[in-house]
C-alpha positions in Angstrom: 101.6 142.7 156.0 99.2 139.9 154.7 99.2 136.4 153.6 99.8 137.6 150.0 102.9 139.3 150.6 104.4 137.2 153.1 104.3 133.8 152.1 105.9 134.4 148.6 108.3 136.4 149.9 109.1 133.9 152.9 108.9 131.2 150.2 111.2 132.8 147.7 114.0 133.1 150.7 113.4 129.5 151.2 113.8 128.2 147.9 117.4 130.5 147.9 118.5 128.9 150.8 117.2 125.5 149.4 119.3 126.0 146.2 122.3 126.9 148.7 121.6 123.7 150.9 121.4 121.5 148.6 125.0 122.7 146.8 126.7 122.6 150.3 125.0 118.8 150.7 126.6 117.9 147.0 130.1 119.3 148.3 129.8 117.3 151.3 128.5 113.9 149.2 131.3 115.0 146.7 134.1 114.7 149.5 133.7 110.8 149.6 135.6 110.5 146.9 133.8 107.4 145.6 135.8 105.7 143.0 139.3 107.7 142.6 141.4 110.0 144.9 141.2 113.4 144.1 142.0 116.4 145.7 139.3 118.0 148.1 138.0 114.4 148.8 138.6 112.2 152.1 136.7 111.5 155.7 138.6 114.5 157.2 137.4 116.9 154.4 133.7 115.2 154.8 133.7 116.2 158.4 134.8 120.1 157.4 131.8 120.0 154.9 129.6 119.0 157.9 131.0 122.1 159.8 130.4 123.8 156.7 126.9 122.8 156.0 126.2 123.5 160.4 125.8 127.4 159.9 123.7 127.7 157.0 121.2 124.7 157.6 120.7 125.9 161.3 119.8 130.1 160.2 117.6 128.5 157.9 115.8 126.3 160.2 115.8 129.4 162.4 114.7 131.6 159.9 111.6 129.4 159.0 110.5 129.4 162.5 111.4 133.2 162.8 108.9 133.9 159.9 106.0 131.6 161.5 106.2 130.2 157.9 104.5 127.1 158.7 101.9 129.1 160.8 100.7 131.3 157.4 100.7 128.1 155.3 98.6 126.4 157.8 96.3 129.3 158.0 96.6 129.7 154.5 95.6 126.0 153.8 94.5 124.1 157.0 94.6 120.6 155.3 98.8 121.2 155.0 99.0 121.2 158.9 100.0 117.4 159.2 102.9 118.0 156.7 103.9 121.2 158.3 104.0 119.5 162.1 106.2 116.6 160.3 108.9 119.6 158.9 109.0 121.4 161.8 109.4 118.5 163.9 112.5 117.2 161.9 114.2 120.3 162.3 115.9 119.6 166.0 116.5 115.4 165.2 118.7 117.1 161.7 120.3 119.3 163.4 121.0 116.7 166.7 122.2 114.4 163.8 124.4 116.7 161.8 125.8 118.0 165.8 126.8 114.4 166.6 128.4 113.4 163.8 130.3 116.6 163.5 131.7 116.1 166.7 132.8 112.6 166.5 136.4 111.9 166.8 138.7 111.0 164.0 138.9 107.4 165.2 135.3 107.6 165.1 135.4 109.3 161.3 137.5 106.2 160.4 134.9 103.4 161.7 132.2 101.7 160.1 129.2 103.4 161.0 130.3 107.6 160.7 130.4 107.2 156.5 127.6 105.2 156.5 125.2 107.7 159.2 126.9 111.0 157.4 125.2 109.6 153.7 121.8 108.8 156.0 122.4 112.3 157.3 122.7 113.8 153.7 119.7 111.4 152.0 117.2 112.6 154.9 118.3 116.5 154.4 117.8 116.6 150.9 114.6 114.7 151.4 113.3 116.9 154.1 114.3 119.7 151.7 112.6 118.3 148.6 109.2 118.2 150.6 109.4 121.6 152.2 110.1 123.1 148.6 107.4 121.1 147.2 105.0 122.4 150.0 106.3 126.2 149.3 105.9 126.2 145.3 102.8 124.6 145.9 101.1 127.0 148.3 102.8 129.8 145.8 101.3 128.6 142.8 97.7 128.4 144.2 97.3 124.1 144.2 96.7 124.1 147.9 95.1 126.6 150.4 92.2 127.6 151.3 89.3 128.6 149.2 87.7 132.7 149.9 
């Protein structure tokens, strides 16, 4: 299968899993229950969002490595390599992150720091997110890669 079949299609399961990250990471924000109690909200229901999120954001790192997507953008546009080592390399340091803070203990949940490194957590996933779709729509639509 070439270039021209697998990078949309690798692309298009991305930008699915992107849409479904990116709901989960809203749930999980959501939980804080900022200015009012509300049902569904809380530290204890922030940490089952994190256990939530776990699954989903780990088989699609794995499926991005699976499909050597960053290898056929690379090849397909040499100059993205930079921003293709920086995704790839964030991959194990969210997942280490989103690991440690899932584990922490309720005391821990309840002390200053866990709130405050869970909305880190969240800011750095959707922004690691943001750039890998920006990269795949890009590559799609023809603004980068390389020229035949």
């Amino acid at each position: 299968m070439g270039q021209a079949l697998t990078i949309p299609r690798a692309a298009l399961t991305a930008a699915e899993e992107h849409r479904r990250l990116r709901s989960l990471l809203a749930q999980v924000e959501g939980a804080f229950g900022r200015s009012t109690a509300r049902a569904a909200t809380g530290l204890d229901v922030v940490a089952a969002g994190l256990d939530t999120l776990r699954g989903p954001l780990g088989a699609h790192f794995e499926e991005e490595e699976r499909a050597h997507l960053y290898e056929e953008i690379e090849e397909r546009a040499p100059e993205q390599a930079p921003v293709c080592a920086r995704l790839r390399s964030e991959h194990d340091g969210l997942i280490r992150r989103l690991d440690s803070l899932r584990t922490a203990s309720p005391e821990a949940r309840r002390g200053p720091t866990w709130a405050r490194e869970v909305r880190s957590l969240l800011a750095d996933l959707a922004g690691h997110e943001e750039r890998e779709t920006d990269l795949l729509t890009r590559t799609l639509d023809g603004s980068i890669g390389a020229q035949d």
